[in-house]
N, CA and C atoms as an extended XYZ file, in Angstrom:
249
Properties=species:S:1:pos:R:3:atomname:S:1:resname:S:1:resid:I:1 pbc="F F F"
N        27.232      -39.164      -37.133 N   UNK     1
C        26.722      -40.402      -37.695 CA  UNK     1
C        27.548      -41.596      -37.206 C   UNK     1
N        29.185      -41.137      -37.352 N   UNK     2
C        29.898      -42.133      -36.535 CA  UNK     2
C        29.678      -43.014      -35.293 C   UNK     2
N        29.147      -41.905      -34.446 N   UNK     3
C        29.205      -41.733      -33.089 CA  UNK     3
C        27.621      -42.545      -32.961 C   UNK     3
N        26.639      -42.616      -33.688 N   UNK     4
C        25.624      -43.260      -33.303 CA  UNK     4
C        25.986      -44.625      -33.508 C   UNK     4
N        26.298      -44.960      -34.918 N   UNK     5
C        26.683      -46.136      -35.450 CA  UNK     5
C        27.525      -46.973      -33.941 C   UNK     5
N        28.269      -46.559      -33.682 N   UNK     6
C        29.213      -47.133      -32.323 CA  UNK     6
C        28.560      -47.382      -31.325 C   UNK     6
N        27.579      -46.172      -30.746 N   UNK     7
C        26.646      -46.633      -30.405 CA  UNK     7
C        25.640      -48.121      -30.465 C   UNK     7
N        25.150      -47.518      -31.123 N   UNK     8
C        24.086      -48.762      -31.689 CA  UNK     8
C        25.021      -50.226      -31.398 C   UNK     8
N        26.180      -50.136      -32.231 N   UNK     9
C        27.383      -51.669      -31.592 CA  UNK     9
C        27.442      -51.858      -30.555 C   UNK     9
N        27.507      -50.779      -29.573 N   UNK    10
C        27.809      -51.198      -28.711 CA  UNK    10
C        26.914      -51.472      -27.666 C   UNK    10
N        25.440      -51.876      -28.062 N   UNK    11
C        24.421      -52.193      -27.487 CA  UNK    11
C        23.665      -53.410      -27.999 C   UNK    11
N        24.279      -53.235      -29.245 N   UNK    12
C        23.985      -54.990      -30.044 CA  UNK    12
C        24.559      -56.351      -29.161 C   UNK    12
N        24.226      -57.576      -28.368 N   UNK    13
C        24.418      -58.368      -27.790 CA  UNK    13
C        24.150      -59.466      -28.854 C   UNK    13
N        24.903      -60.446      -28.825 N   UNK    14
C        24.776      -61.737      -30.147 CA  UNK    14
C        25.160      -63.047      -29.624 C   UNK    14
N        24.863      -64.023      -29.742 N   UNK    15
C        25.259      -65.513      -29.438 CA  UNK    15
C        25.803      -65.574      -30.725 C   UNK    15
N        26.865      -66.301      -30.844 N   UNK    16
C        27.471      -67.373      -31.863 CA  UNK    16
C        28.020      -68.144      -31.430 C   UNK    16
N        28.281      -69.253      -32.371 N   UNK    17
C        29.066      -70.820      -32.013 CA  UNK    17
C        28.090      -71.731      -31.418 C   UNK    17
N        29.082      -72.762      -31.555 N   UNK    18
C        27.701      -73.658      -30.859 CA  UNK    18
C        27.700      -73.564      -29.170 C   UNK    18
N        26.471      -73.667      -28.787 N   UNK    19
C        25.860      -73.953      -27.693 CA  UNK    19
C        25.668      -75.483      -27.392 C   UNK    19
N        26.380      -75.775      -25.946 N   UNK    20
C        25.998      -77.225      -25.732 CA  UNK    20
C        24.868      -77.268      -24.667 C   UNK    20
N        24.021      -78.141      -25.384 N   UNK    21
C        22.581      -78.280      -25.142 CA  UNK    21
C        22.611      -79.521      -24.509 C   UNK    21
N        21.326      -79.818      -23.302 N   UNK    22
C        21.163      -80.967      -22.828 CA  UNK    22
C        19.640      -81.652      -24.090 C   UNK    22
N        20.307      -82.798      -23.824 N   UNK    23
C        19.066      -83.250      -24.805 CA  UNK    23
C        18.101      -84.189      -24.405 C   UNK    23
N        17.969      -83.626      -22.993 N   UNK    24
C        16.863      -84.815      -22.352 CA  UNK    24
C        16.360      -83.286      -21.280 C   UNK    24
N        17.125      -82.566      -21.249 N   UNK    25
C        16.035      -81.218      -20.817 CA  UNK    25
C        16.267      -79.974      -20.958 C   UNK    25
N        17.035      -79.442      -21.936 N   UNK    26
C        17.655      -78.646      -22.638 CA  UNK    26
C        18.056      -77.507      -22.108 C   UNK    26
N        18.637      -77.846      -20.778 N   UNK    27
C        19.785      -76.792      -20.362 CA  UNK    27
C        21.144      -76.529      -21.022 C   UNK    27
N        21.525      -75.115      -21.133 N   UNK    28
C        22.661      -75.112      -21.850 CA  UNK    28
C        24.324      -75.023      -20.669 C   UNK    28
N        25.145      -75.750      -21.178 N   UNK    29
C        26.028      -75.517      -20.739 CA  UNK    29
C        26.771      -74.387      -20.826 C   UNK    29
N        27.767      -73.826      -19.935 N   UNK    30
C        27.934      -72.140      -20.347 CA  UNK    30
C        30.051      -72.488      -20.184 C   UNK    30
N        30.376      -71.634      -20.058 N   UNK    31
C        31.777      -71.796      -19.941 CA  UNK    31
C        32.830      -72.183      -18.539 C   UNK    31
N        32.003      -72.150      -17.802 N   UNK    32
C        32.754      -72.573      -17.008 CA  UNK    32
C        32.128      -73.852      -15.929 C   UNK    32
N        30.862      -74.769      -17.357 N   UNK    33
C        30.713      -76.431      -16.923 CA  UNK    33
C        29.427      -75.958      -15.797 C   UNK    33
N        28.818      -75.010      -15.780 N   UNK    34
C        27.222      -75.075      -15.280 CA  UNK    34
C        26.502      -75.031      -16.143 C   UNK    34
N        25.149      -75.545      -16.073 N   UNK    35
C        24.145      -75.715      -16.881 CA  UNK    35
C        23.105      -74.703      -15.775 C   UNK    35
N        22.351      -74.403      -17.030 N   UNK    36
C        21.187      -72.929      -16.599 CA  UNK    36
C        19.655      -73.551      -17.726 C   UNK    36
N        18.966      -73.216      -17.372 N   UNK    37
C        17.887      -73.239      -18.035 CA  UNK    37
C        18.136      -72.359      -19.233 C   UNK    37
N        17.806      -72.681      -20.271 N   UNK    38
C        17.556      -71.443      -21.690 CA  UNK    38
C        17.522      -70.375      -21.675 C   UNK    38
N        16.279      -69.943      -21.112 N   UNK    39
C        15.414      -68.864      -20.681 CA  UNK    39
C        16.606      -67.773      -20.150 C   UNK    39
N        17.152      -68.718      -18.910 N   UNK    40
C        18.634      -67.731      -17.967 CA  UNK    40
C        19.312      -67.454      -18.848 C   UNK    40
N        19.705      -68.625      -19.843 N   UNK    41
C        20.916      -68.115      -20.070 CA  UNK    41
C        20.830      -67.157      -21.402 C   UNK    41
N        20.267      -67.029      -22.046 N   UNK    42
C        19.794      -66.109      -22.838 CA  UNK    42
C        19.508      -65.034      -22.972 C   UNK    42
N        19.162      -64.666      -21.594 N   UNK    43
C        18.500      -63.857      -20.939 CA  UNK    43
C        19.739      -63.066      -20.040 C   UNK    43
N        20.616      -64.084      -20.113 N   UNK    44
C        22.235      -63.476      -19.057 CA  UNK    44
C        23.154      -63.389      -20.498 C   UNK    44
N        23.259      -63.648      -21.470 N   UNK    45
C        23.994      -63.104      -22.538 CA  UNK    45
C        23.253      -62.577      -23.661 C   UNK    45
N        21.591      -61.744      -23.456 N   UNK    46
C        21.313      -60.772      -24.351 CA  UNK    46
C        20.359      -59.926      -23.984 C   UNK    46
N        20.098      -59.224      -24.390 N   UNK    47
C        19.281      -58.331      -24.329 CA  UNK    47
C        17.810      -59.071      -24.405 C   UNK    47
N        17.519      -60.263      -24.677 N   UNK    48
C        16.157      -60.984      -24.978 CA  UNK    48
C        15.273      -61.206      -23.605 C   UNK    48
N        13.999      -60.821      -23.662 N   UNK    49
C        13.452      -61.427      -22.526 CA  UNK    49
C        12.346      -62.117      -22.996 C   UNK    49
N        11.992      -63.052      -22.149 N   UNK    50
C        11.175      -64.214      -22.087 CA  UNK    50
C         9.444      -63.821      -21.817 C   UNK    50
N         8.336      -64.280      -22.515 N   UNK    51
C         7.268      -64.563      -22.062 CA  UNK    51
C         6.904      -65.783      -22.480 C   UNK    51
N         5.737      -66.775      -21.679 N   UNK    52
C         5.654      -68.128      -21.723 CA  UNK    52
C         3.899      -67.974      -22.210 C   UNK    52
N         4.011      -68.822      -22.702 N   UNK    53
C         2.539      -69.232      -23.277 CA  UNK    53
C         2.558      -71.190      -23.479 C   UNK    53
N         1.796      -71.546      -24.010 N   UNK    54
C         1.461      -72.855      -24.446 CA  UNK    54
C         1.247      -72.634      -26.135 C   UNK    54
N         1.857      -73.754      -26.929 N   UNK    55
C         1.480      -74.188      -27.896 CA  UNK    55
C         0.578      -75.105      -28.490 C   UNK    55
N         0.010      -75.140      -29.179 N   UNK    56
C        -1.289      -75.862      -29.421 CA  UNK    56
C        -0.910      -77.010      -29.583 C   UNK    56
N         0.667      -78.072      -30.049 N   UNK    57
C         0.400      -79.543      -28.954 CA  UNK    57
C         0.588      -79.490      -27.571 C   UNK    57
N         1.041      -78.782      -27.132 N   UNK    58
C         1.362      -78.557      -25.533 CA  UNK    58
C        -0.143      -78.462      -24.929 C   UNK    58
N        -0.956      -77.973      -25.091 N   UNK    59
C        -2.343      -77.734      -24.776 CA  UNK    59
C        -2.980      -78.636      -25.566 C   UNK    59
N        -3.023      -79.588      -26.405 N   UNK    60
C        -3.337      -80.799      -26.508 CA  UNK    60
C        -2.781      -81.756      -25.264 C   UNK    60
N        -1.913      -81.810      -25.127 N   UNK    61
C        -1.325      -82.707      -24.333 CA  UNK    61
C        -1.500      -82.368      -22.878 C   UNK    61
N        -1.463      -81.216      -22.816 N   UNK    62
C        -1.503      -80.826      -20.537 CA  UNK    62
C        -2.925      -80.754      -20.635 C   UNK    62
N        -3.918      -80.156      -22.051 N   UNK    63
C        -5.273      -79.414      -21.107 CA  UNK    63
C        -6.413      -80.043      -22.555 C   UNK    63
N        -6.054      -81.624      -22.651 N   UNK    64
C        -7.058      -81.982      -23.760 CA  UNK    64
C        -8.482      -81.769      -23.471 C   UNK    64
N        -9.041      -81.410      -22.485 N   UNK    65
C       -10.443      -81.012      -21.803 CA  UNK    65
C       -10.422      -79.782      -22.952 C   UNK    65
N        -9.424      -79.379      -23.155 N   UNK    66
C        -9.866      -77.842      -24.042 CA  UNK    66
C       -10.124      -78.242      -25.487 C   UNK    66
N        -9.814      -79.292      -25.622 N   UNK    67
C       -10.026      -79.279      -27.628 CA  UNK    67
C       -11.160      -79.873      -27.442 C   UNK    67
N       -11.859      -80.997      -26.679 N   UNK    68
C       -13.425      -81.320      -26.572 CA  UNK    68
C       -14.411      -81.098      -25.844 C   UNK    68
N       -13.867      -79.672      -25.810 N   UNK    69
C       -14.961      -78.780      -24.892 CA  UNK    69
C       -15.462      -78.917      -24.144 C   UNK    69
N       -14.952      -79.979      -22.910 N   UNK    70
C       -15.846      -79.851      -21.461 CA  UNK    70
C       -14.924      -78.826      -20.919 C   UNK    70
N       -15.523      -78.694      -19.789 N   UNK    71
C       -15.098      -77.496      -19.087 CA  UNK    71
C       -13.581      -77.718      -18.231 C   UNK    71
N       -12.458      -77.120      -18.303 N   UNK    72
C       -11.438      -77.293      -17.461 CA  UNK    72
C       -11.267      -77.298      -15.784 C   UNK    72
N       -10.666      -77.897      -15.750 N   UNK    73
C       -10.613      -78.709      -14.045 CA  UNK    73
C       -10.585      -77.191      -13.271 C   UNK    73
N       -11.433      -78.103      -12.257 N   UNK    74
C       -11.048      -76.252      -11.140 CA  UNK    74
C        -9.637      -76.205      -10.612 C   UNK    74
N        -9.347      -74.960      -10.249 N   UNK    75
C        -7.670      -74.804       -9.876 CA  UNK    75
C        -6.906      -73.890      -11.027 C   UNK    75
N        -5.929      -73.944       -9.750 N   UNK    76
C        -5.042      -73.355      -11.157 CA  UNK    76
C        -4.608      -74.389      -11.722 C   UNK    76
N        -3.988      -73.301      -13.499 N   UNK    77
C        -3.906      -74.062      -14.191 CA  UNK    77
C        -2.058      -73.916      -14.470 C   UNK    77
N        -1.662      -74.992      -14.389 N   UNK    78
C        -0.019      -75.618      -14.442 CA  UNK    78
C        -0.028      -76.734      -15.392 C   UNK    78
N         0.606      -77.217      -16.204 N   UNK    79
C         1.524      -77.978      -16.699 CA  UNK    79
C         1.811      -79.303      -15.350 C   UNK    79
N         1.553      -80.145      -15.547 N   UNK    80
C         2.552      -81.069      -14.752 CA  UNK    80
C         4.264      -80.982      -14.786 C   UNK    80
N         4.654      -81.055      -13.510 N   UNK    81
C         5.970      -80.958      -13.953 CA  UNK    81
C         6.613      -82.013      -14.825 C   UNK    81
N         7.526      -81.607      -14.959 N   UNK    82
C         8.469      -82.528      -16.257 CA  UNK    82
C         8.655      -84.195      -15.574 C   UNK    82
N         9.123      -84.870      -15.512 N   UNK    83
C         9.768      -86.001      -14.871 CA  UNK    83
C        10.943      -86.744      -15.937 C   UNK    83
C-alpha cells in the first residue's frame, strides 16, 4: 500500500506560487527570464495537455456570421491573429 501511495507522488506534477504573467498577452515568465506561451509552459511543468476550441464570445467576435445565420465565409476557418 506504501509502495503505491509513493508511487502515485511520485507522478503527481503541481504548480504553486505565483506565476508571472504578461498582461497584454499572457505569456508566463519561467525562471530563468524567458517567456513561453501558457499552453508550453504548462504543458513543460505538468502532466496537462491542451485542446483548443472557441468560446461563445470568442465566436461572437471572430465568426459573428454564426450567431445571424448567414452562411460562413469560404476558407478555412482561423481567428485573426492577435495584434
Amino acid at each position: 500500500m506504501i509502495a503505491q501511495l509513493e508511487e502515485a507522488l511520485s507522478k503527481v506534477k503541481t504548480l504553486s506560487g505565483l506565476l508571472p504573467i504578461c498582461s497584454g498577452c499572457n505569456k508566463i515568465r519561467d525562471d530563468h527570464g524567458y517567456w513561453s506561451q501558457v499552453e508550453g509552459y504548462i504543458q513543460e511543468h505538468t502532466d496537462a495537455q491542451f485542446t483548443h476550441g472557441l468560446c461563445p464570445d470568442c465566436i461572437r467576435k471572430y465568426f459573428p456570421e454564426m450567431e445571424t445565420g448567414n452562411p460562413p465565409p469560404a476558407g478555412p476557418i482561423h481567428p485573426p491573429p492577435k495584434k
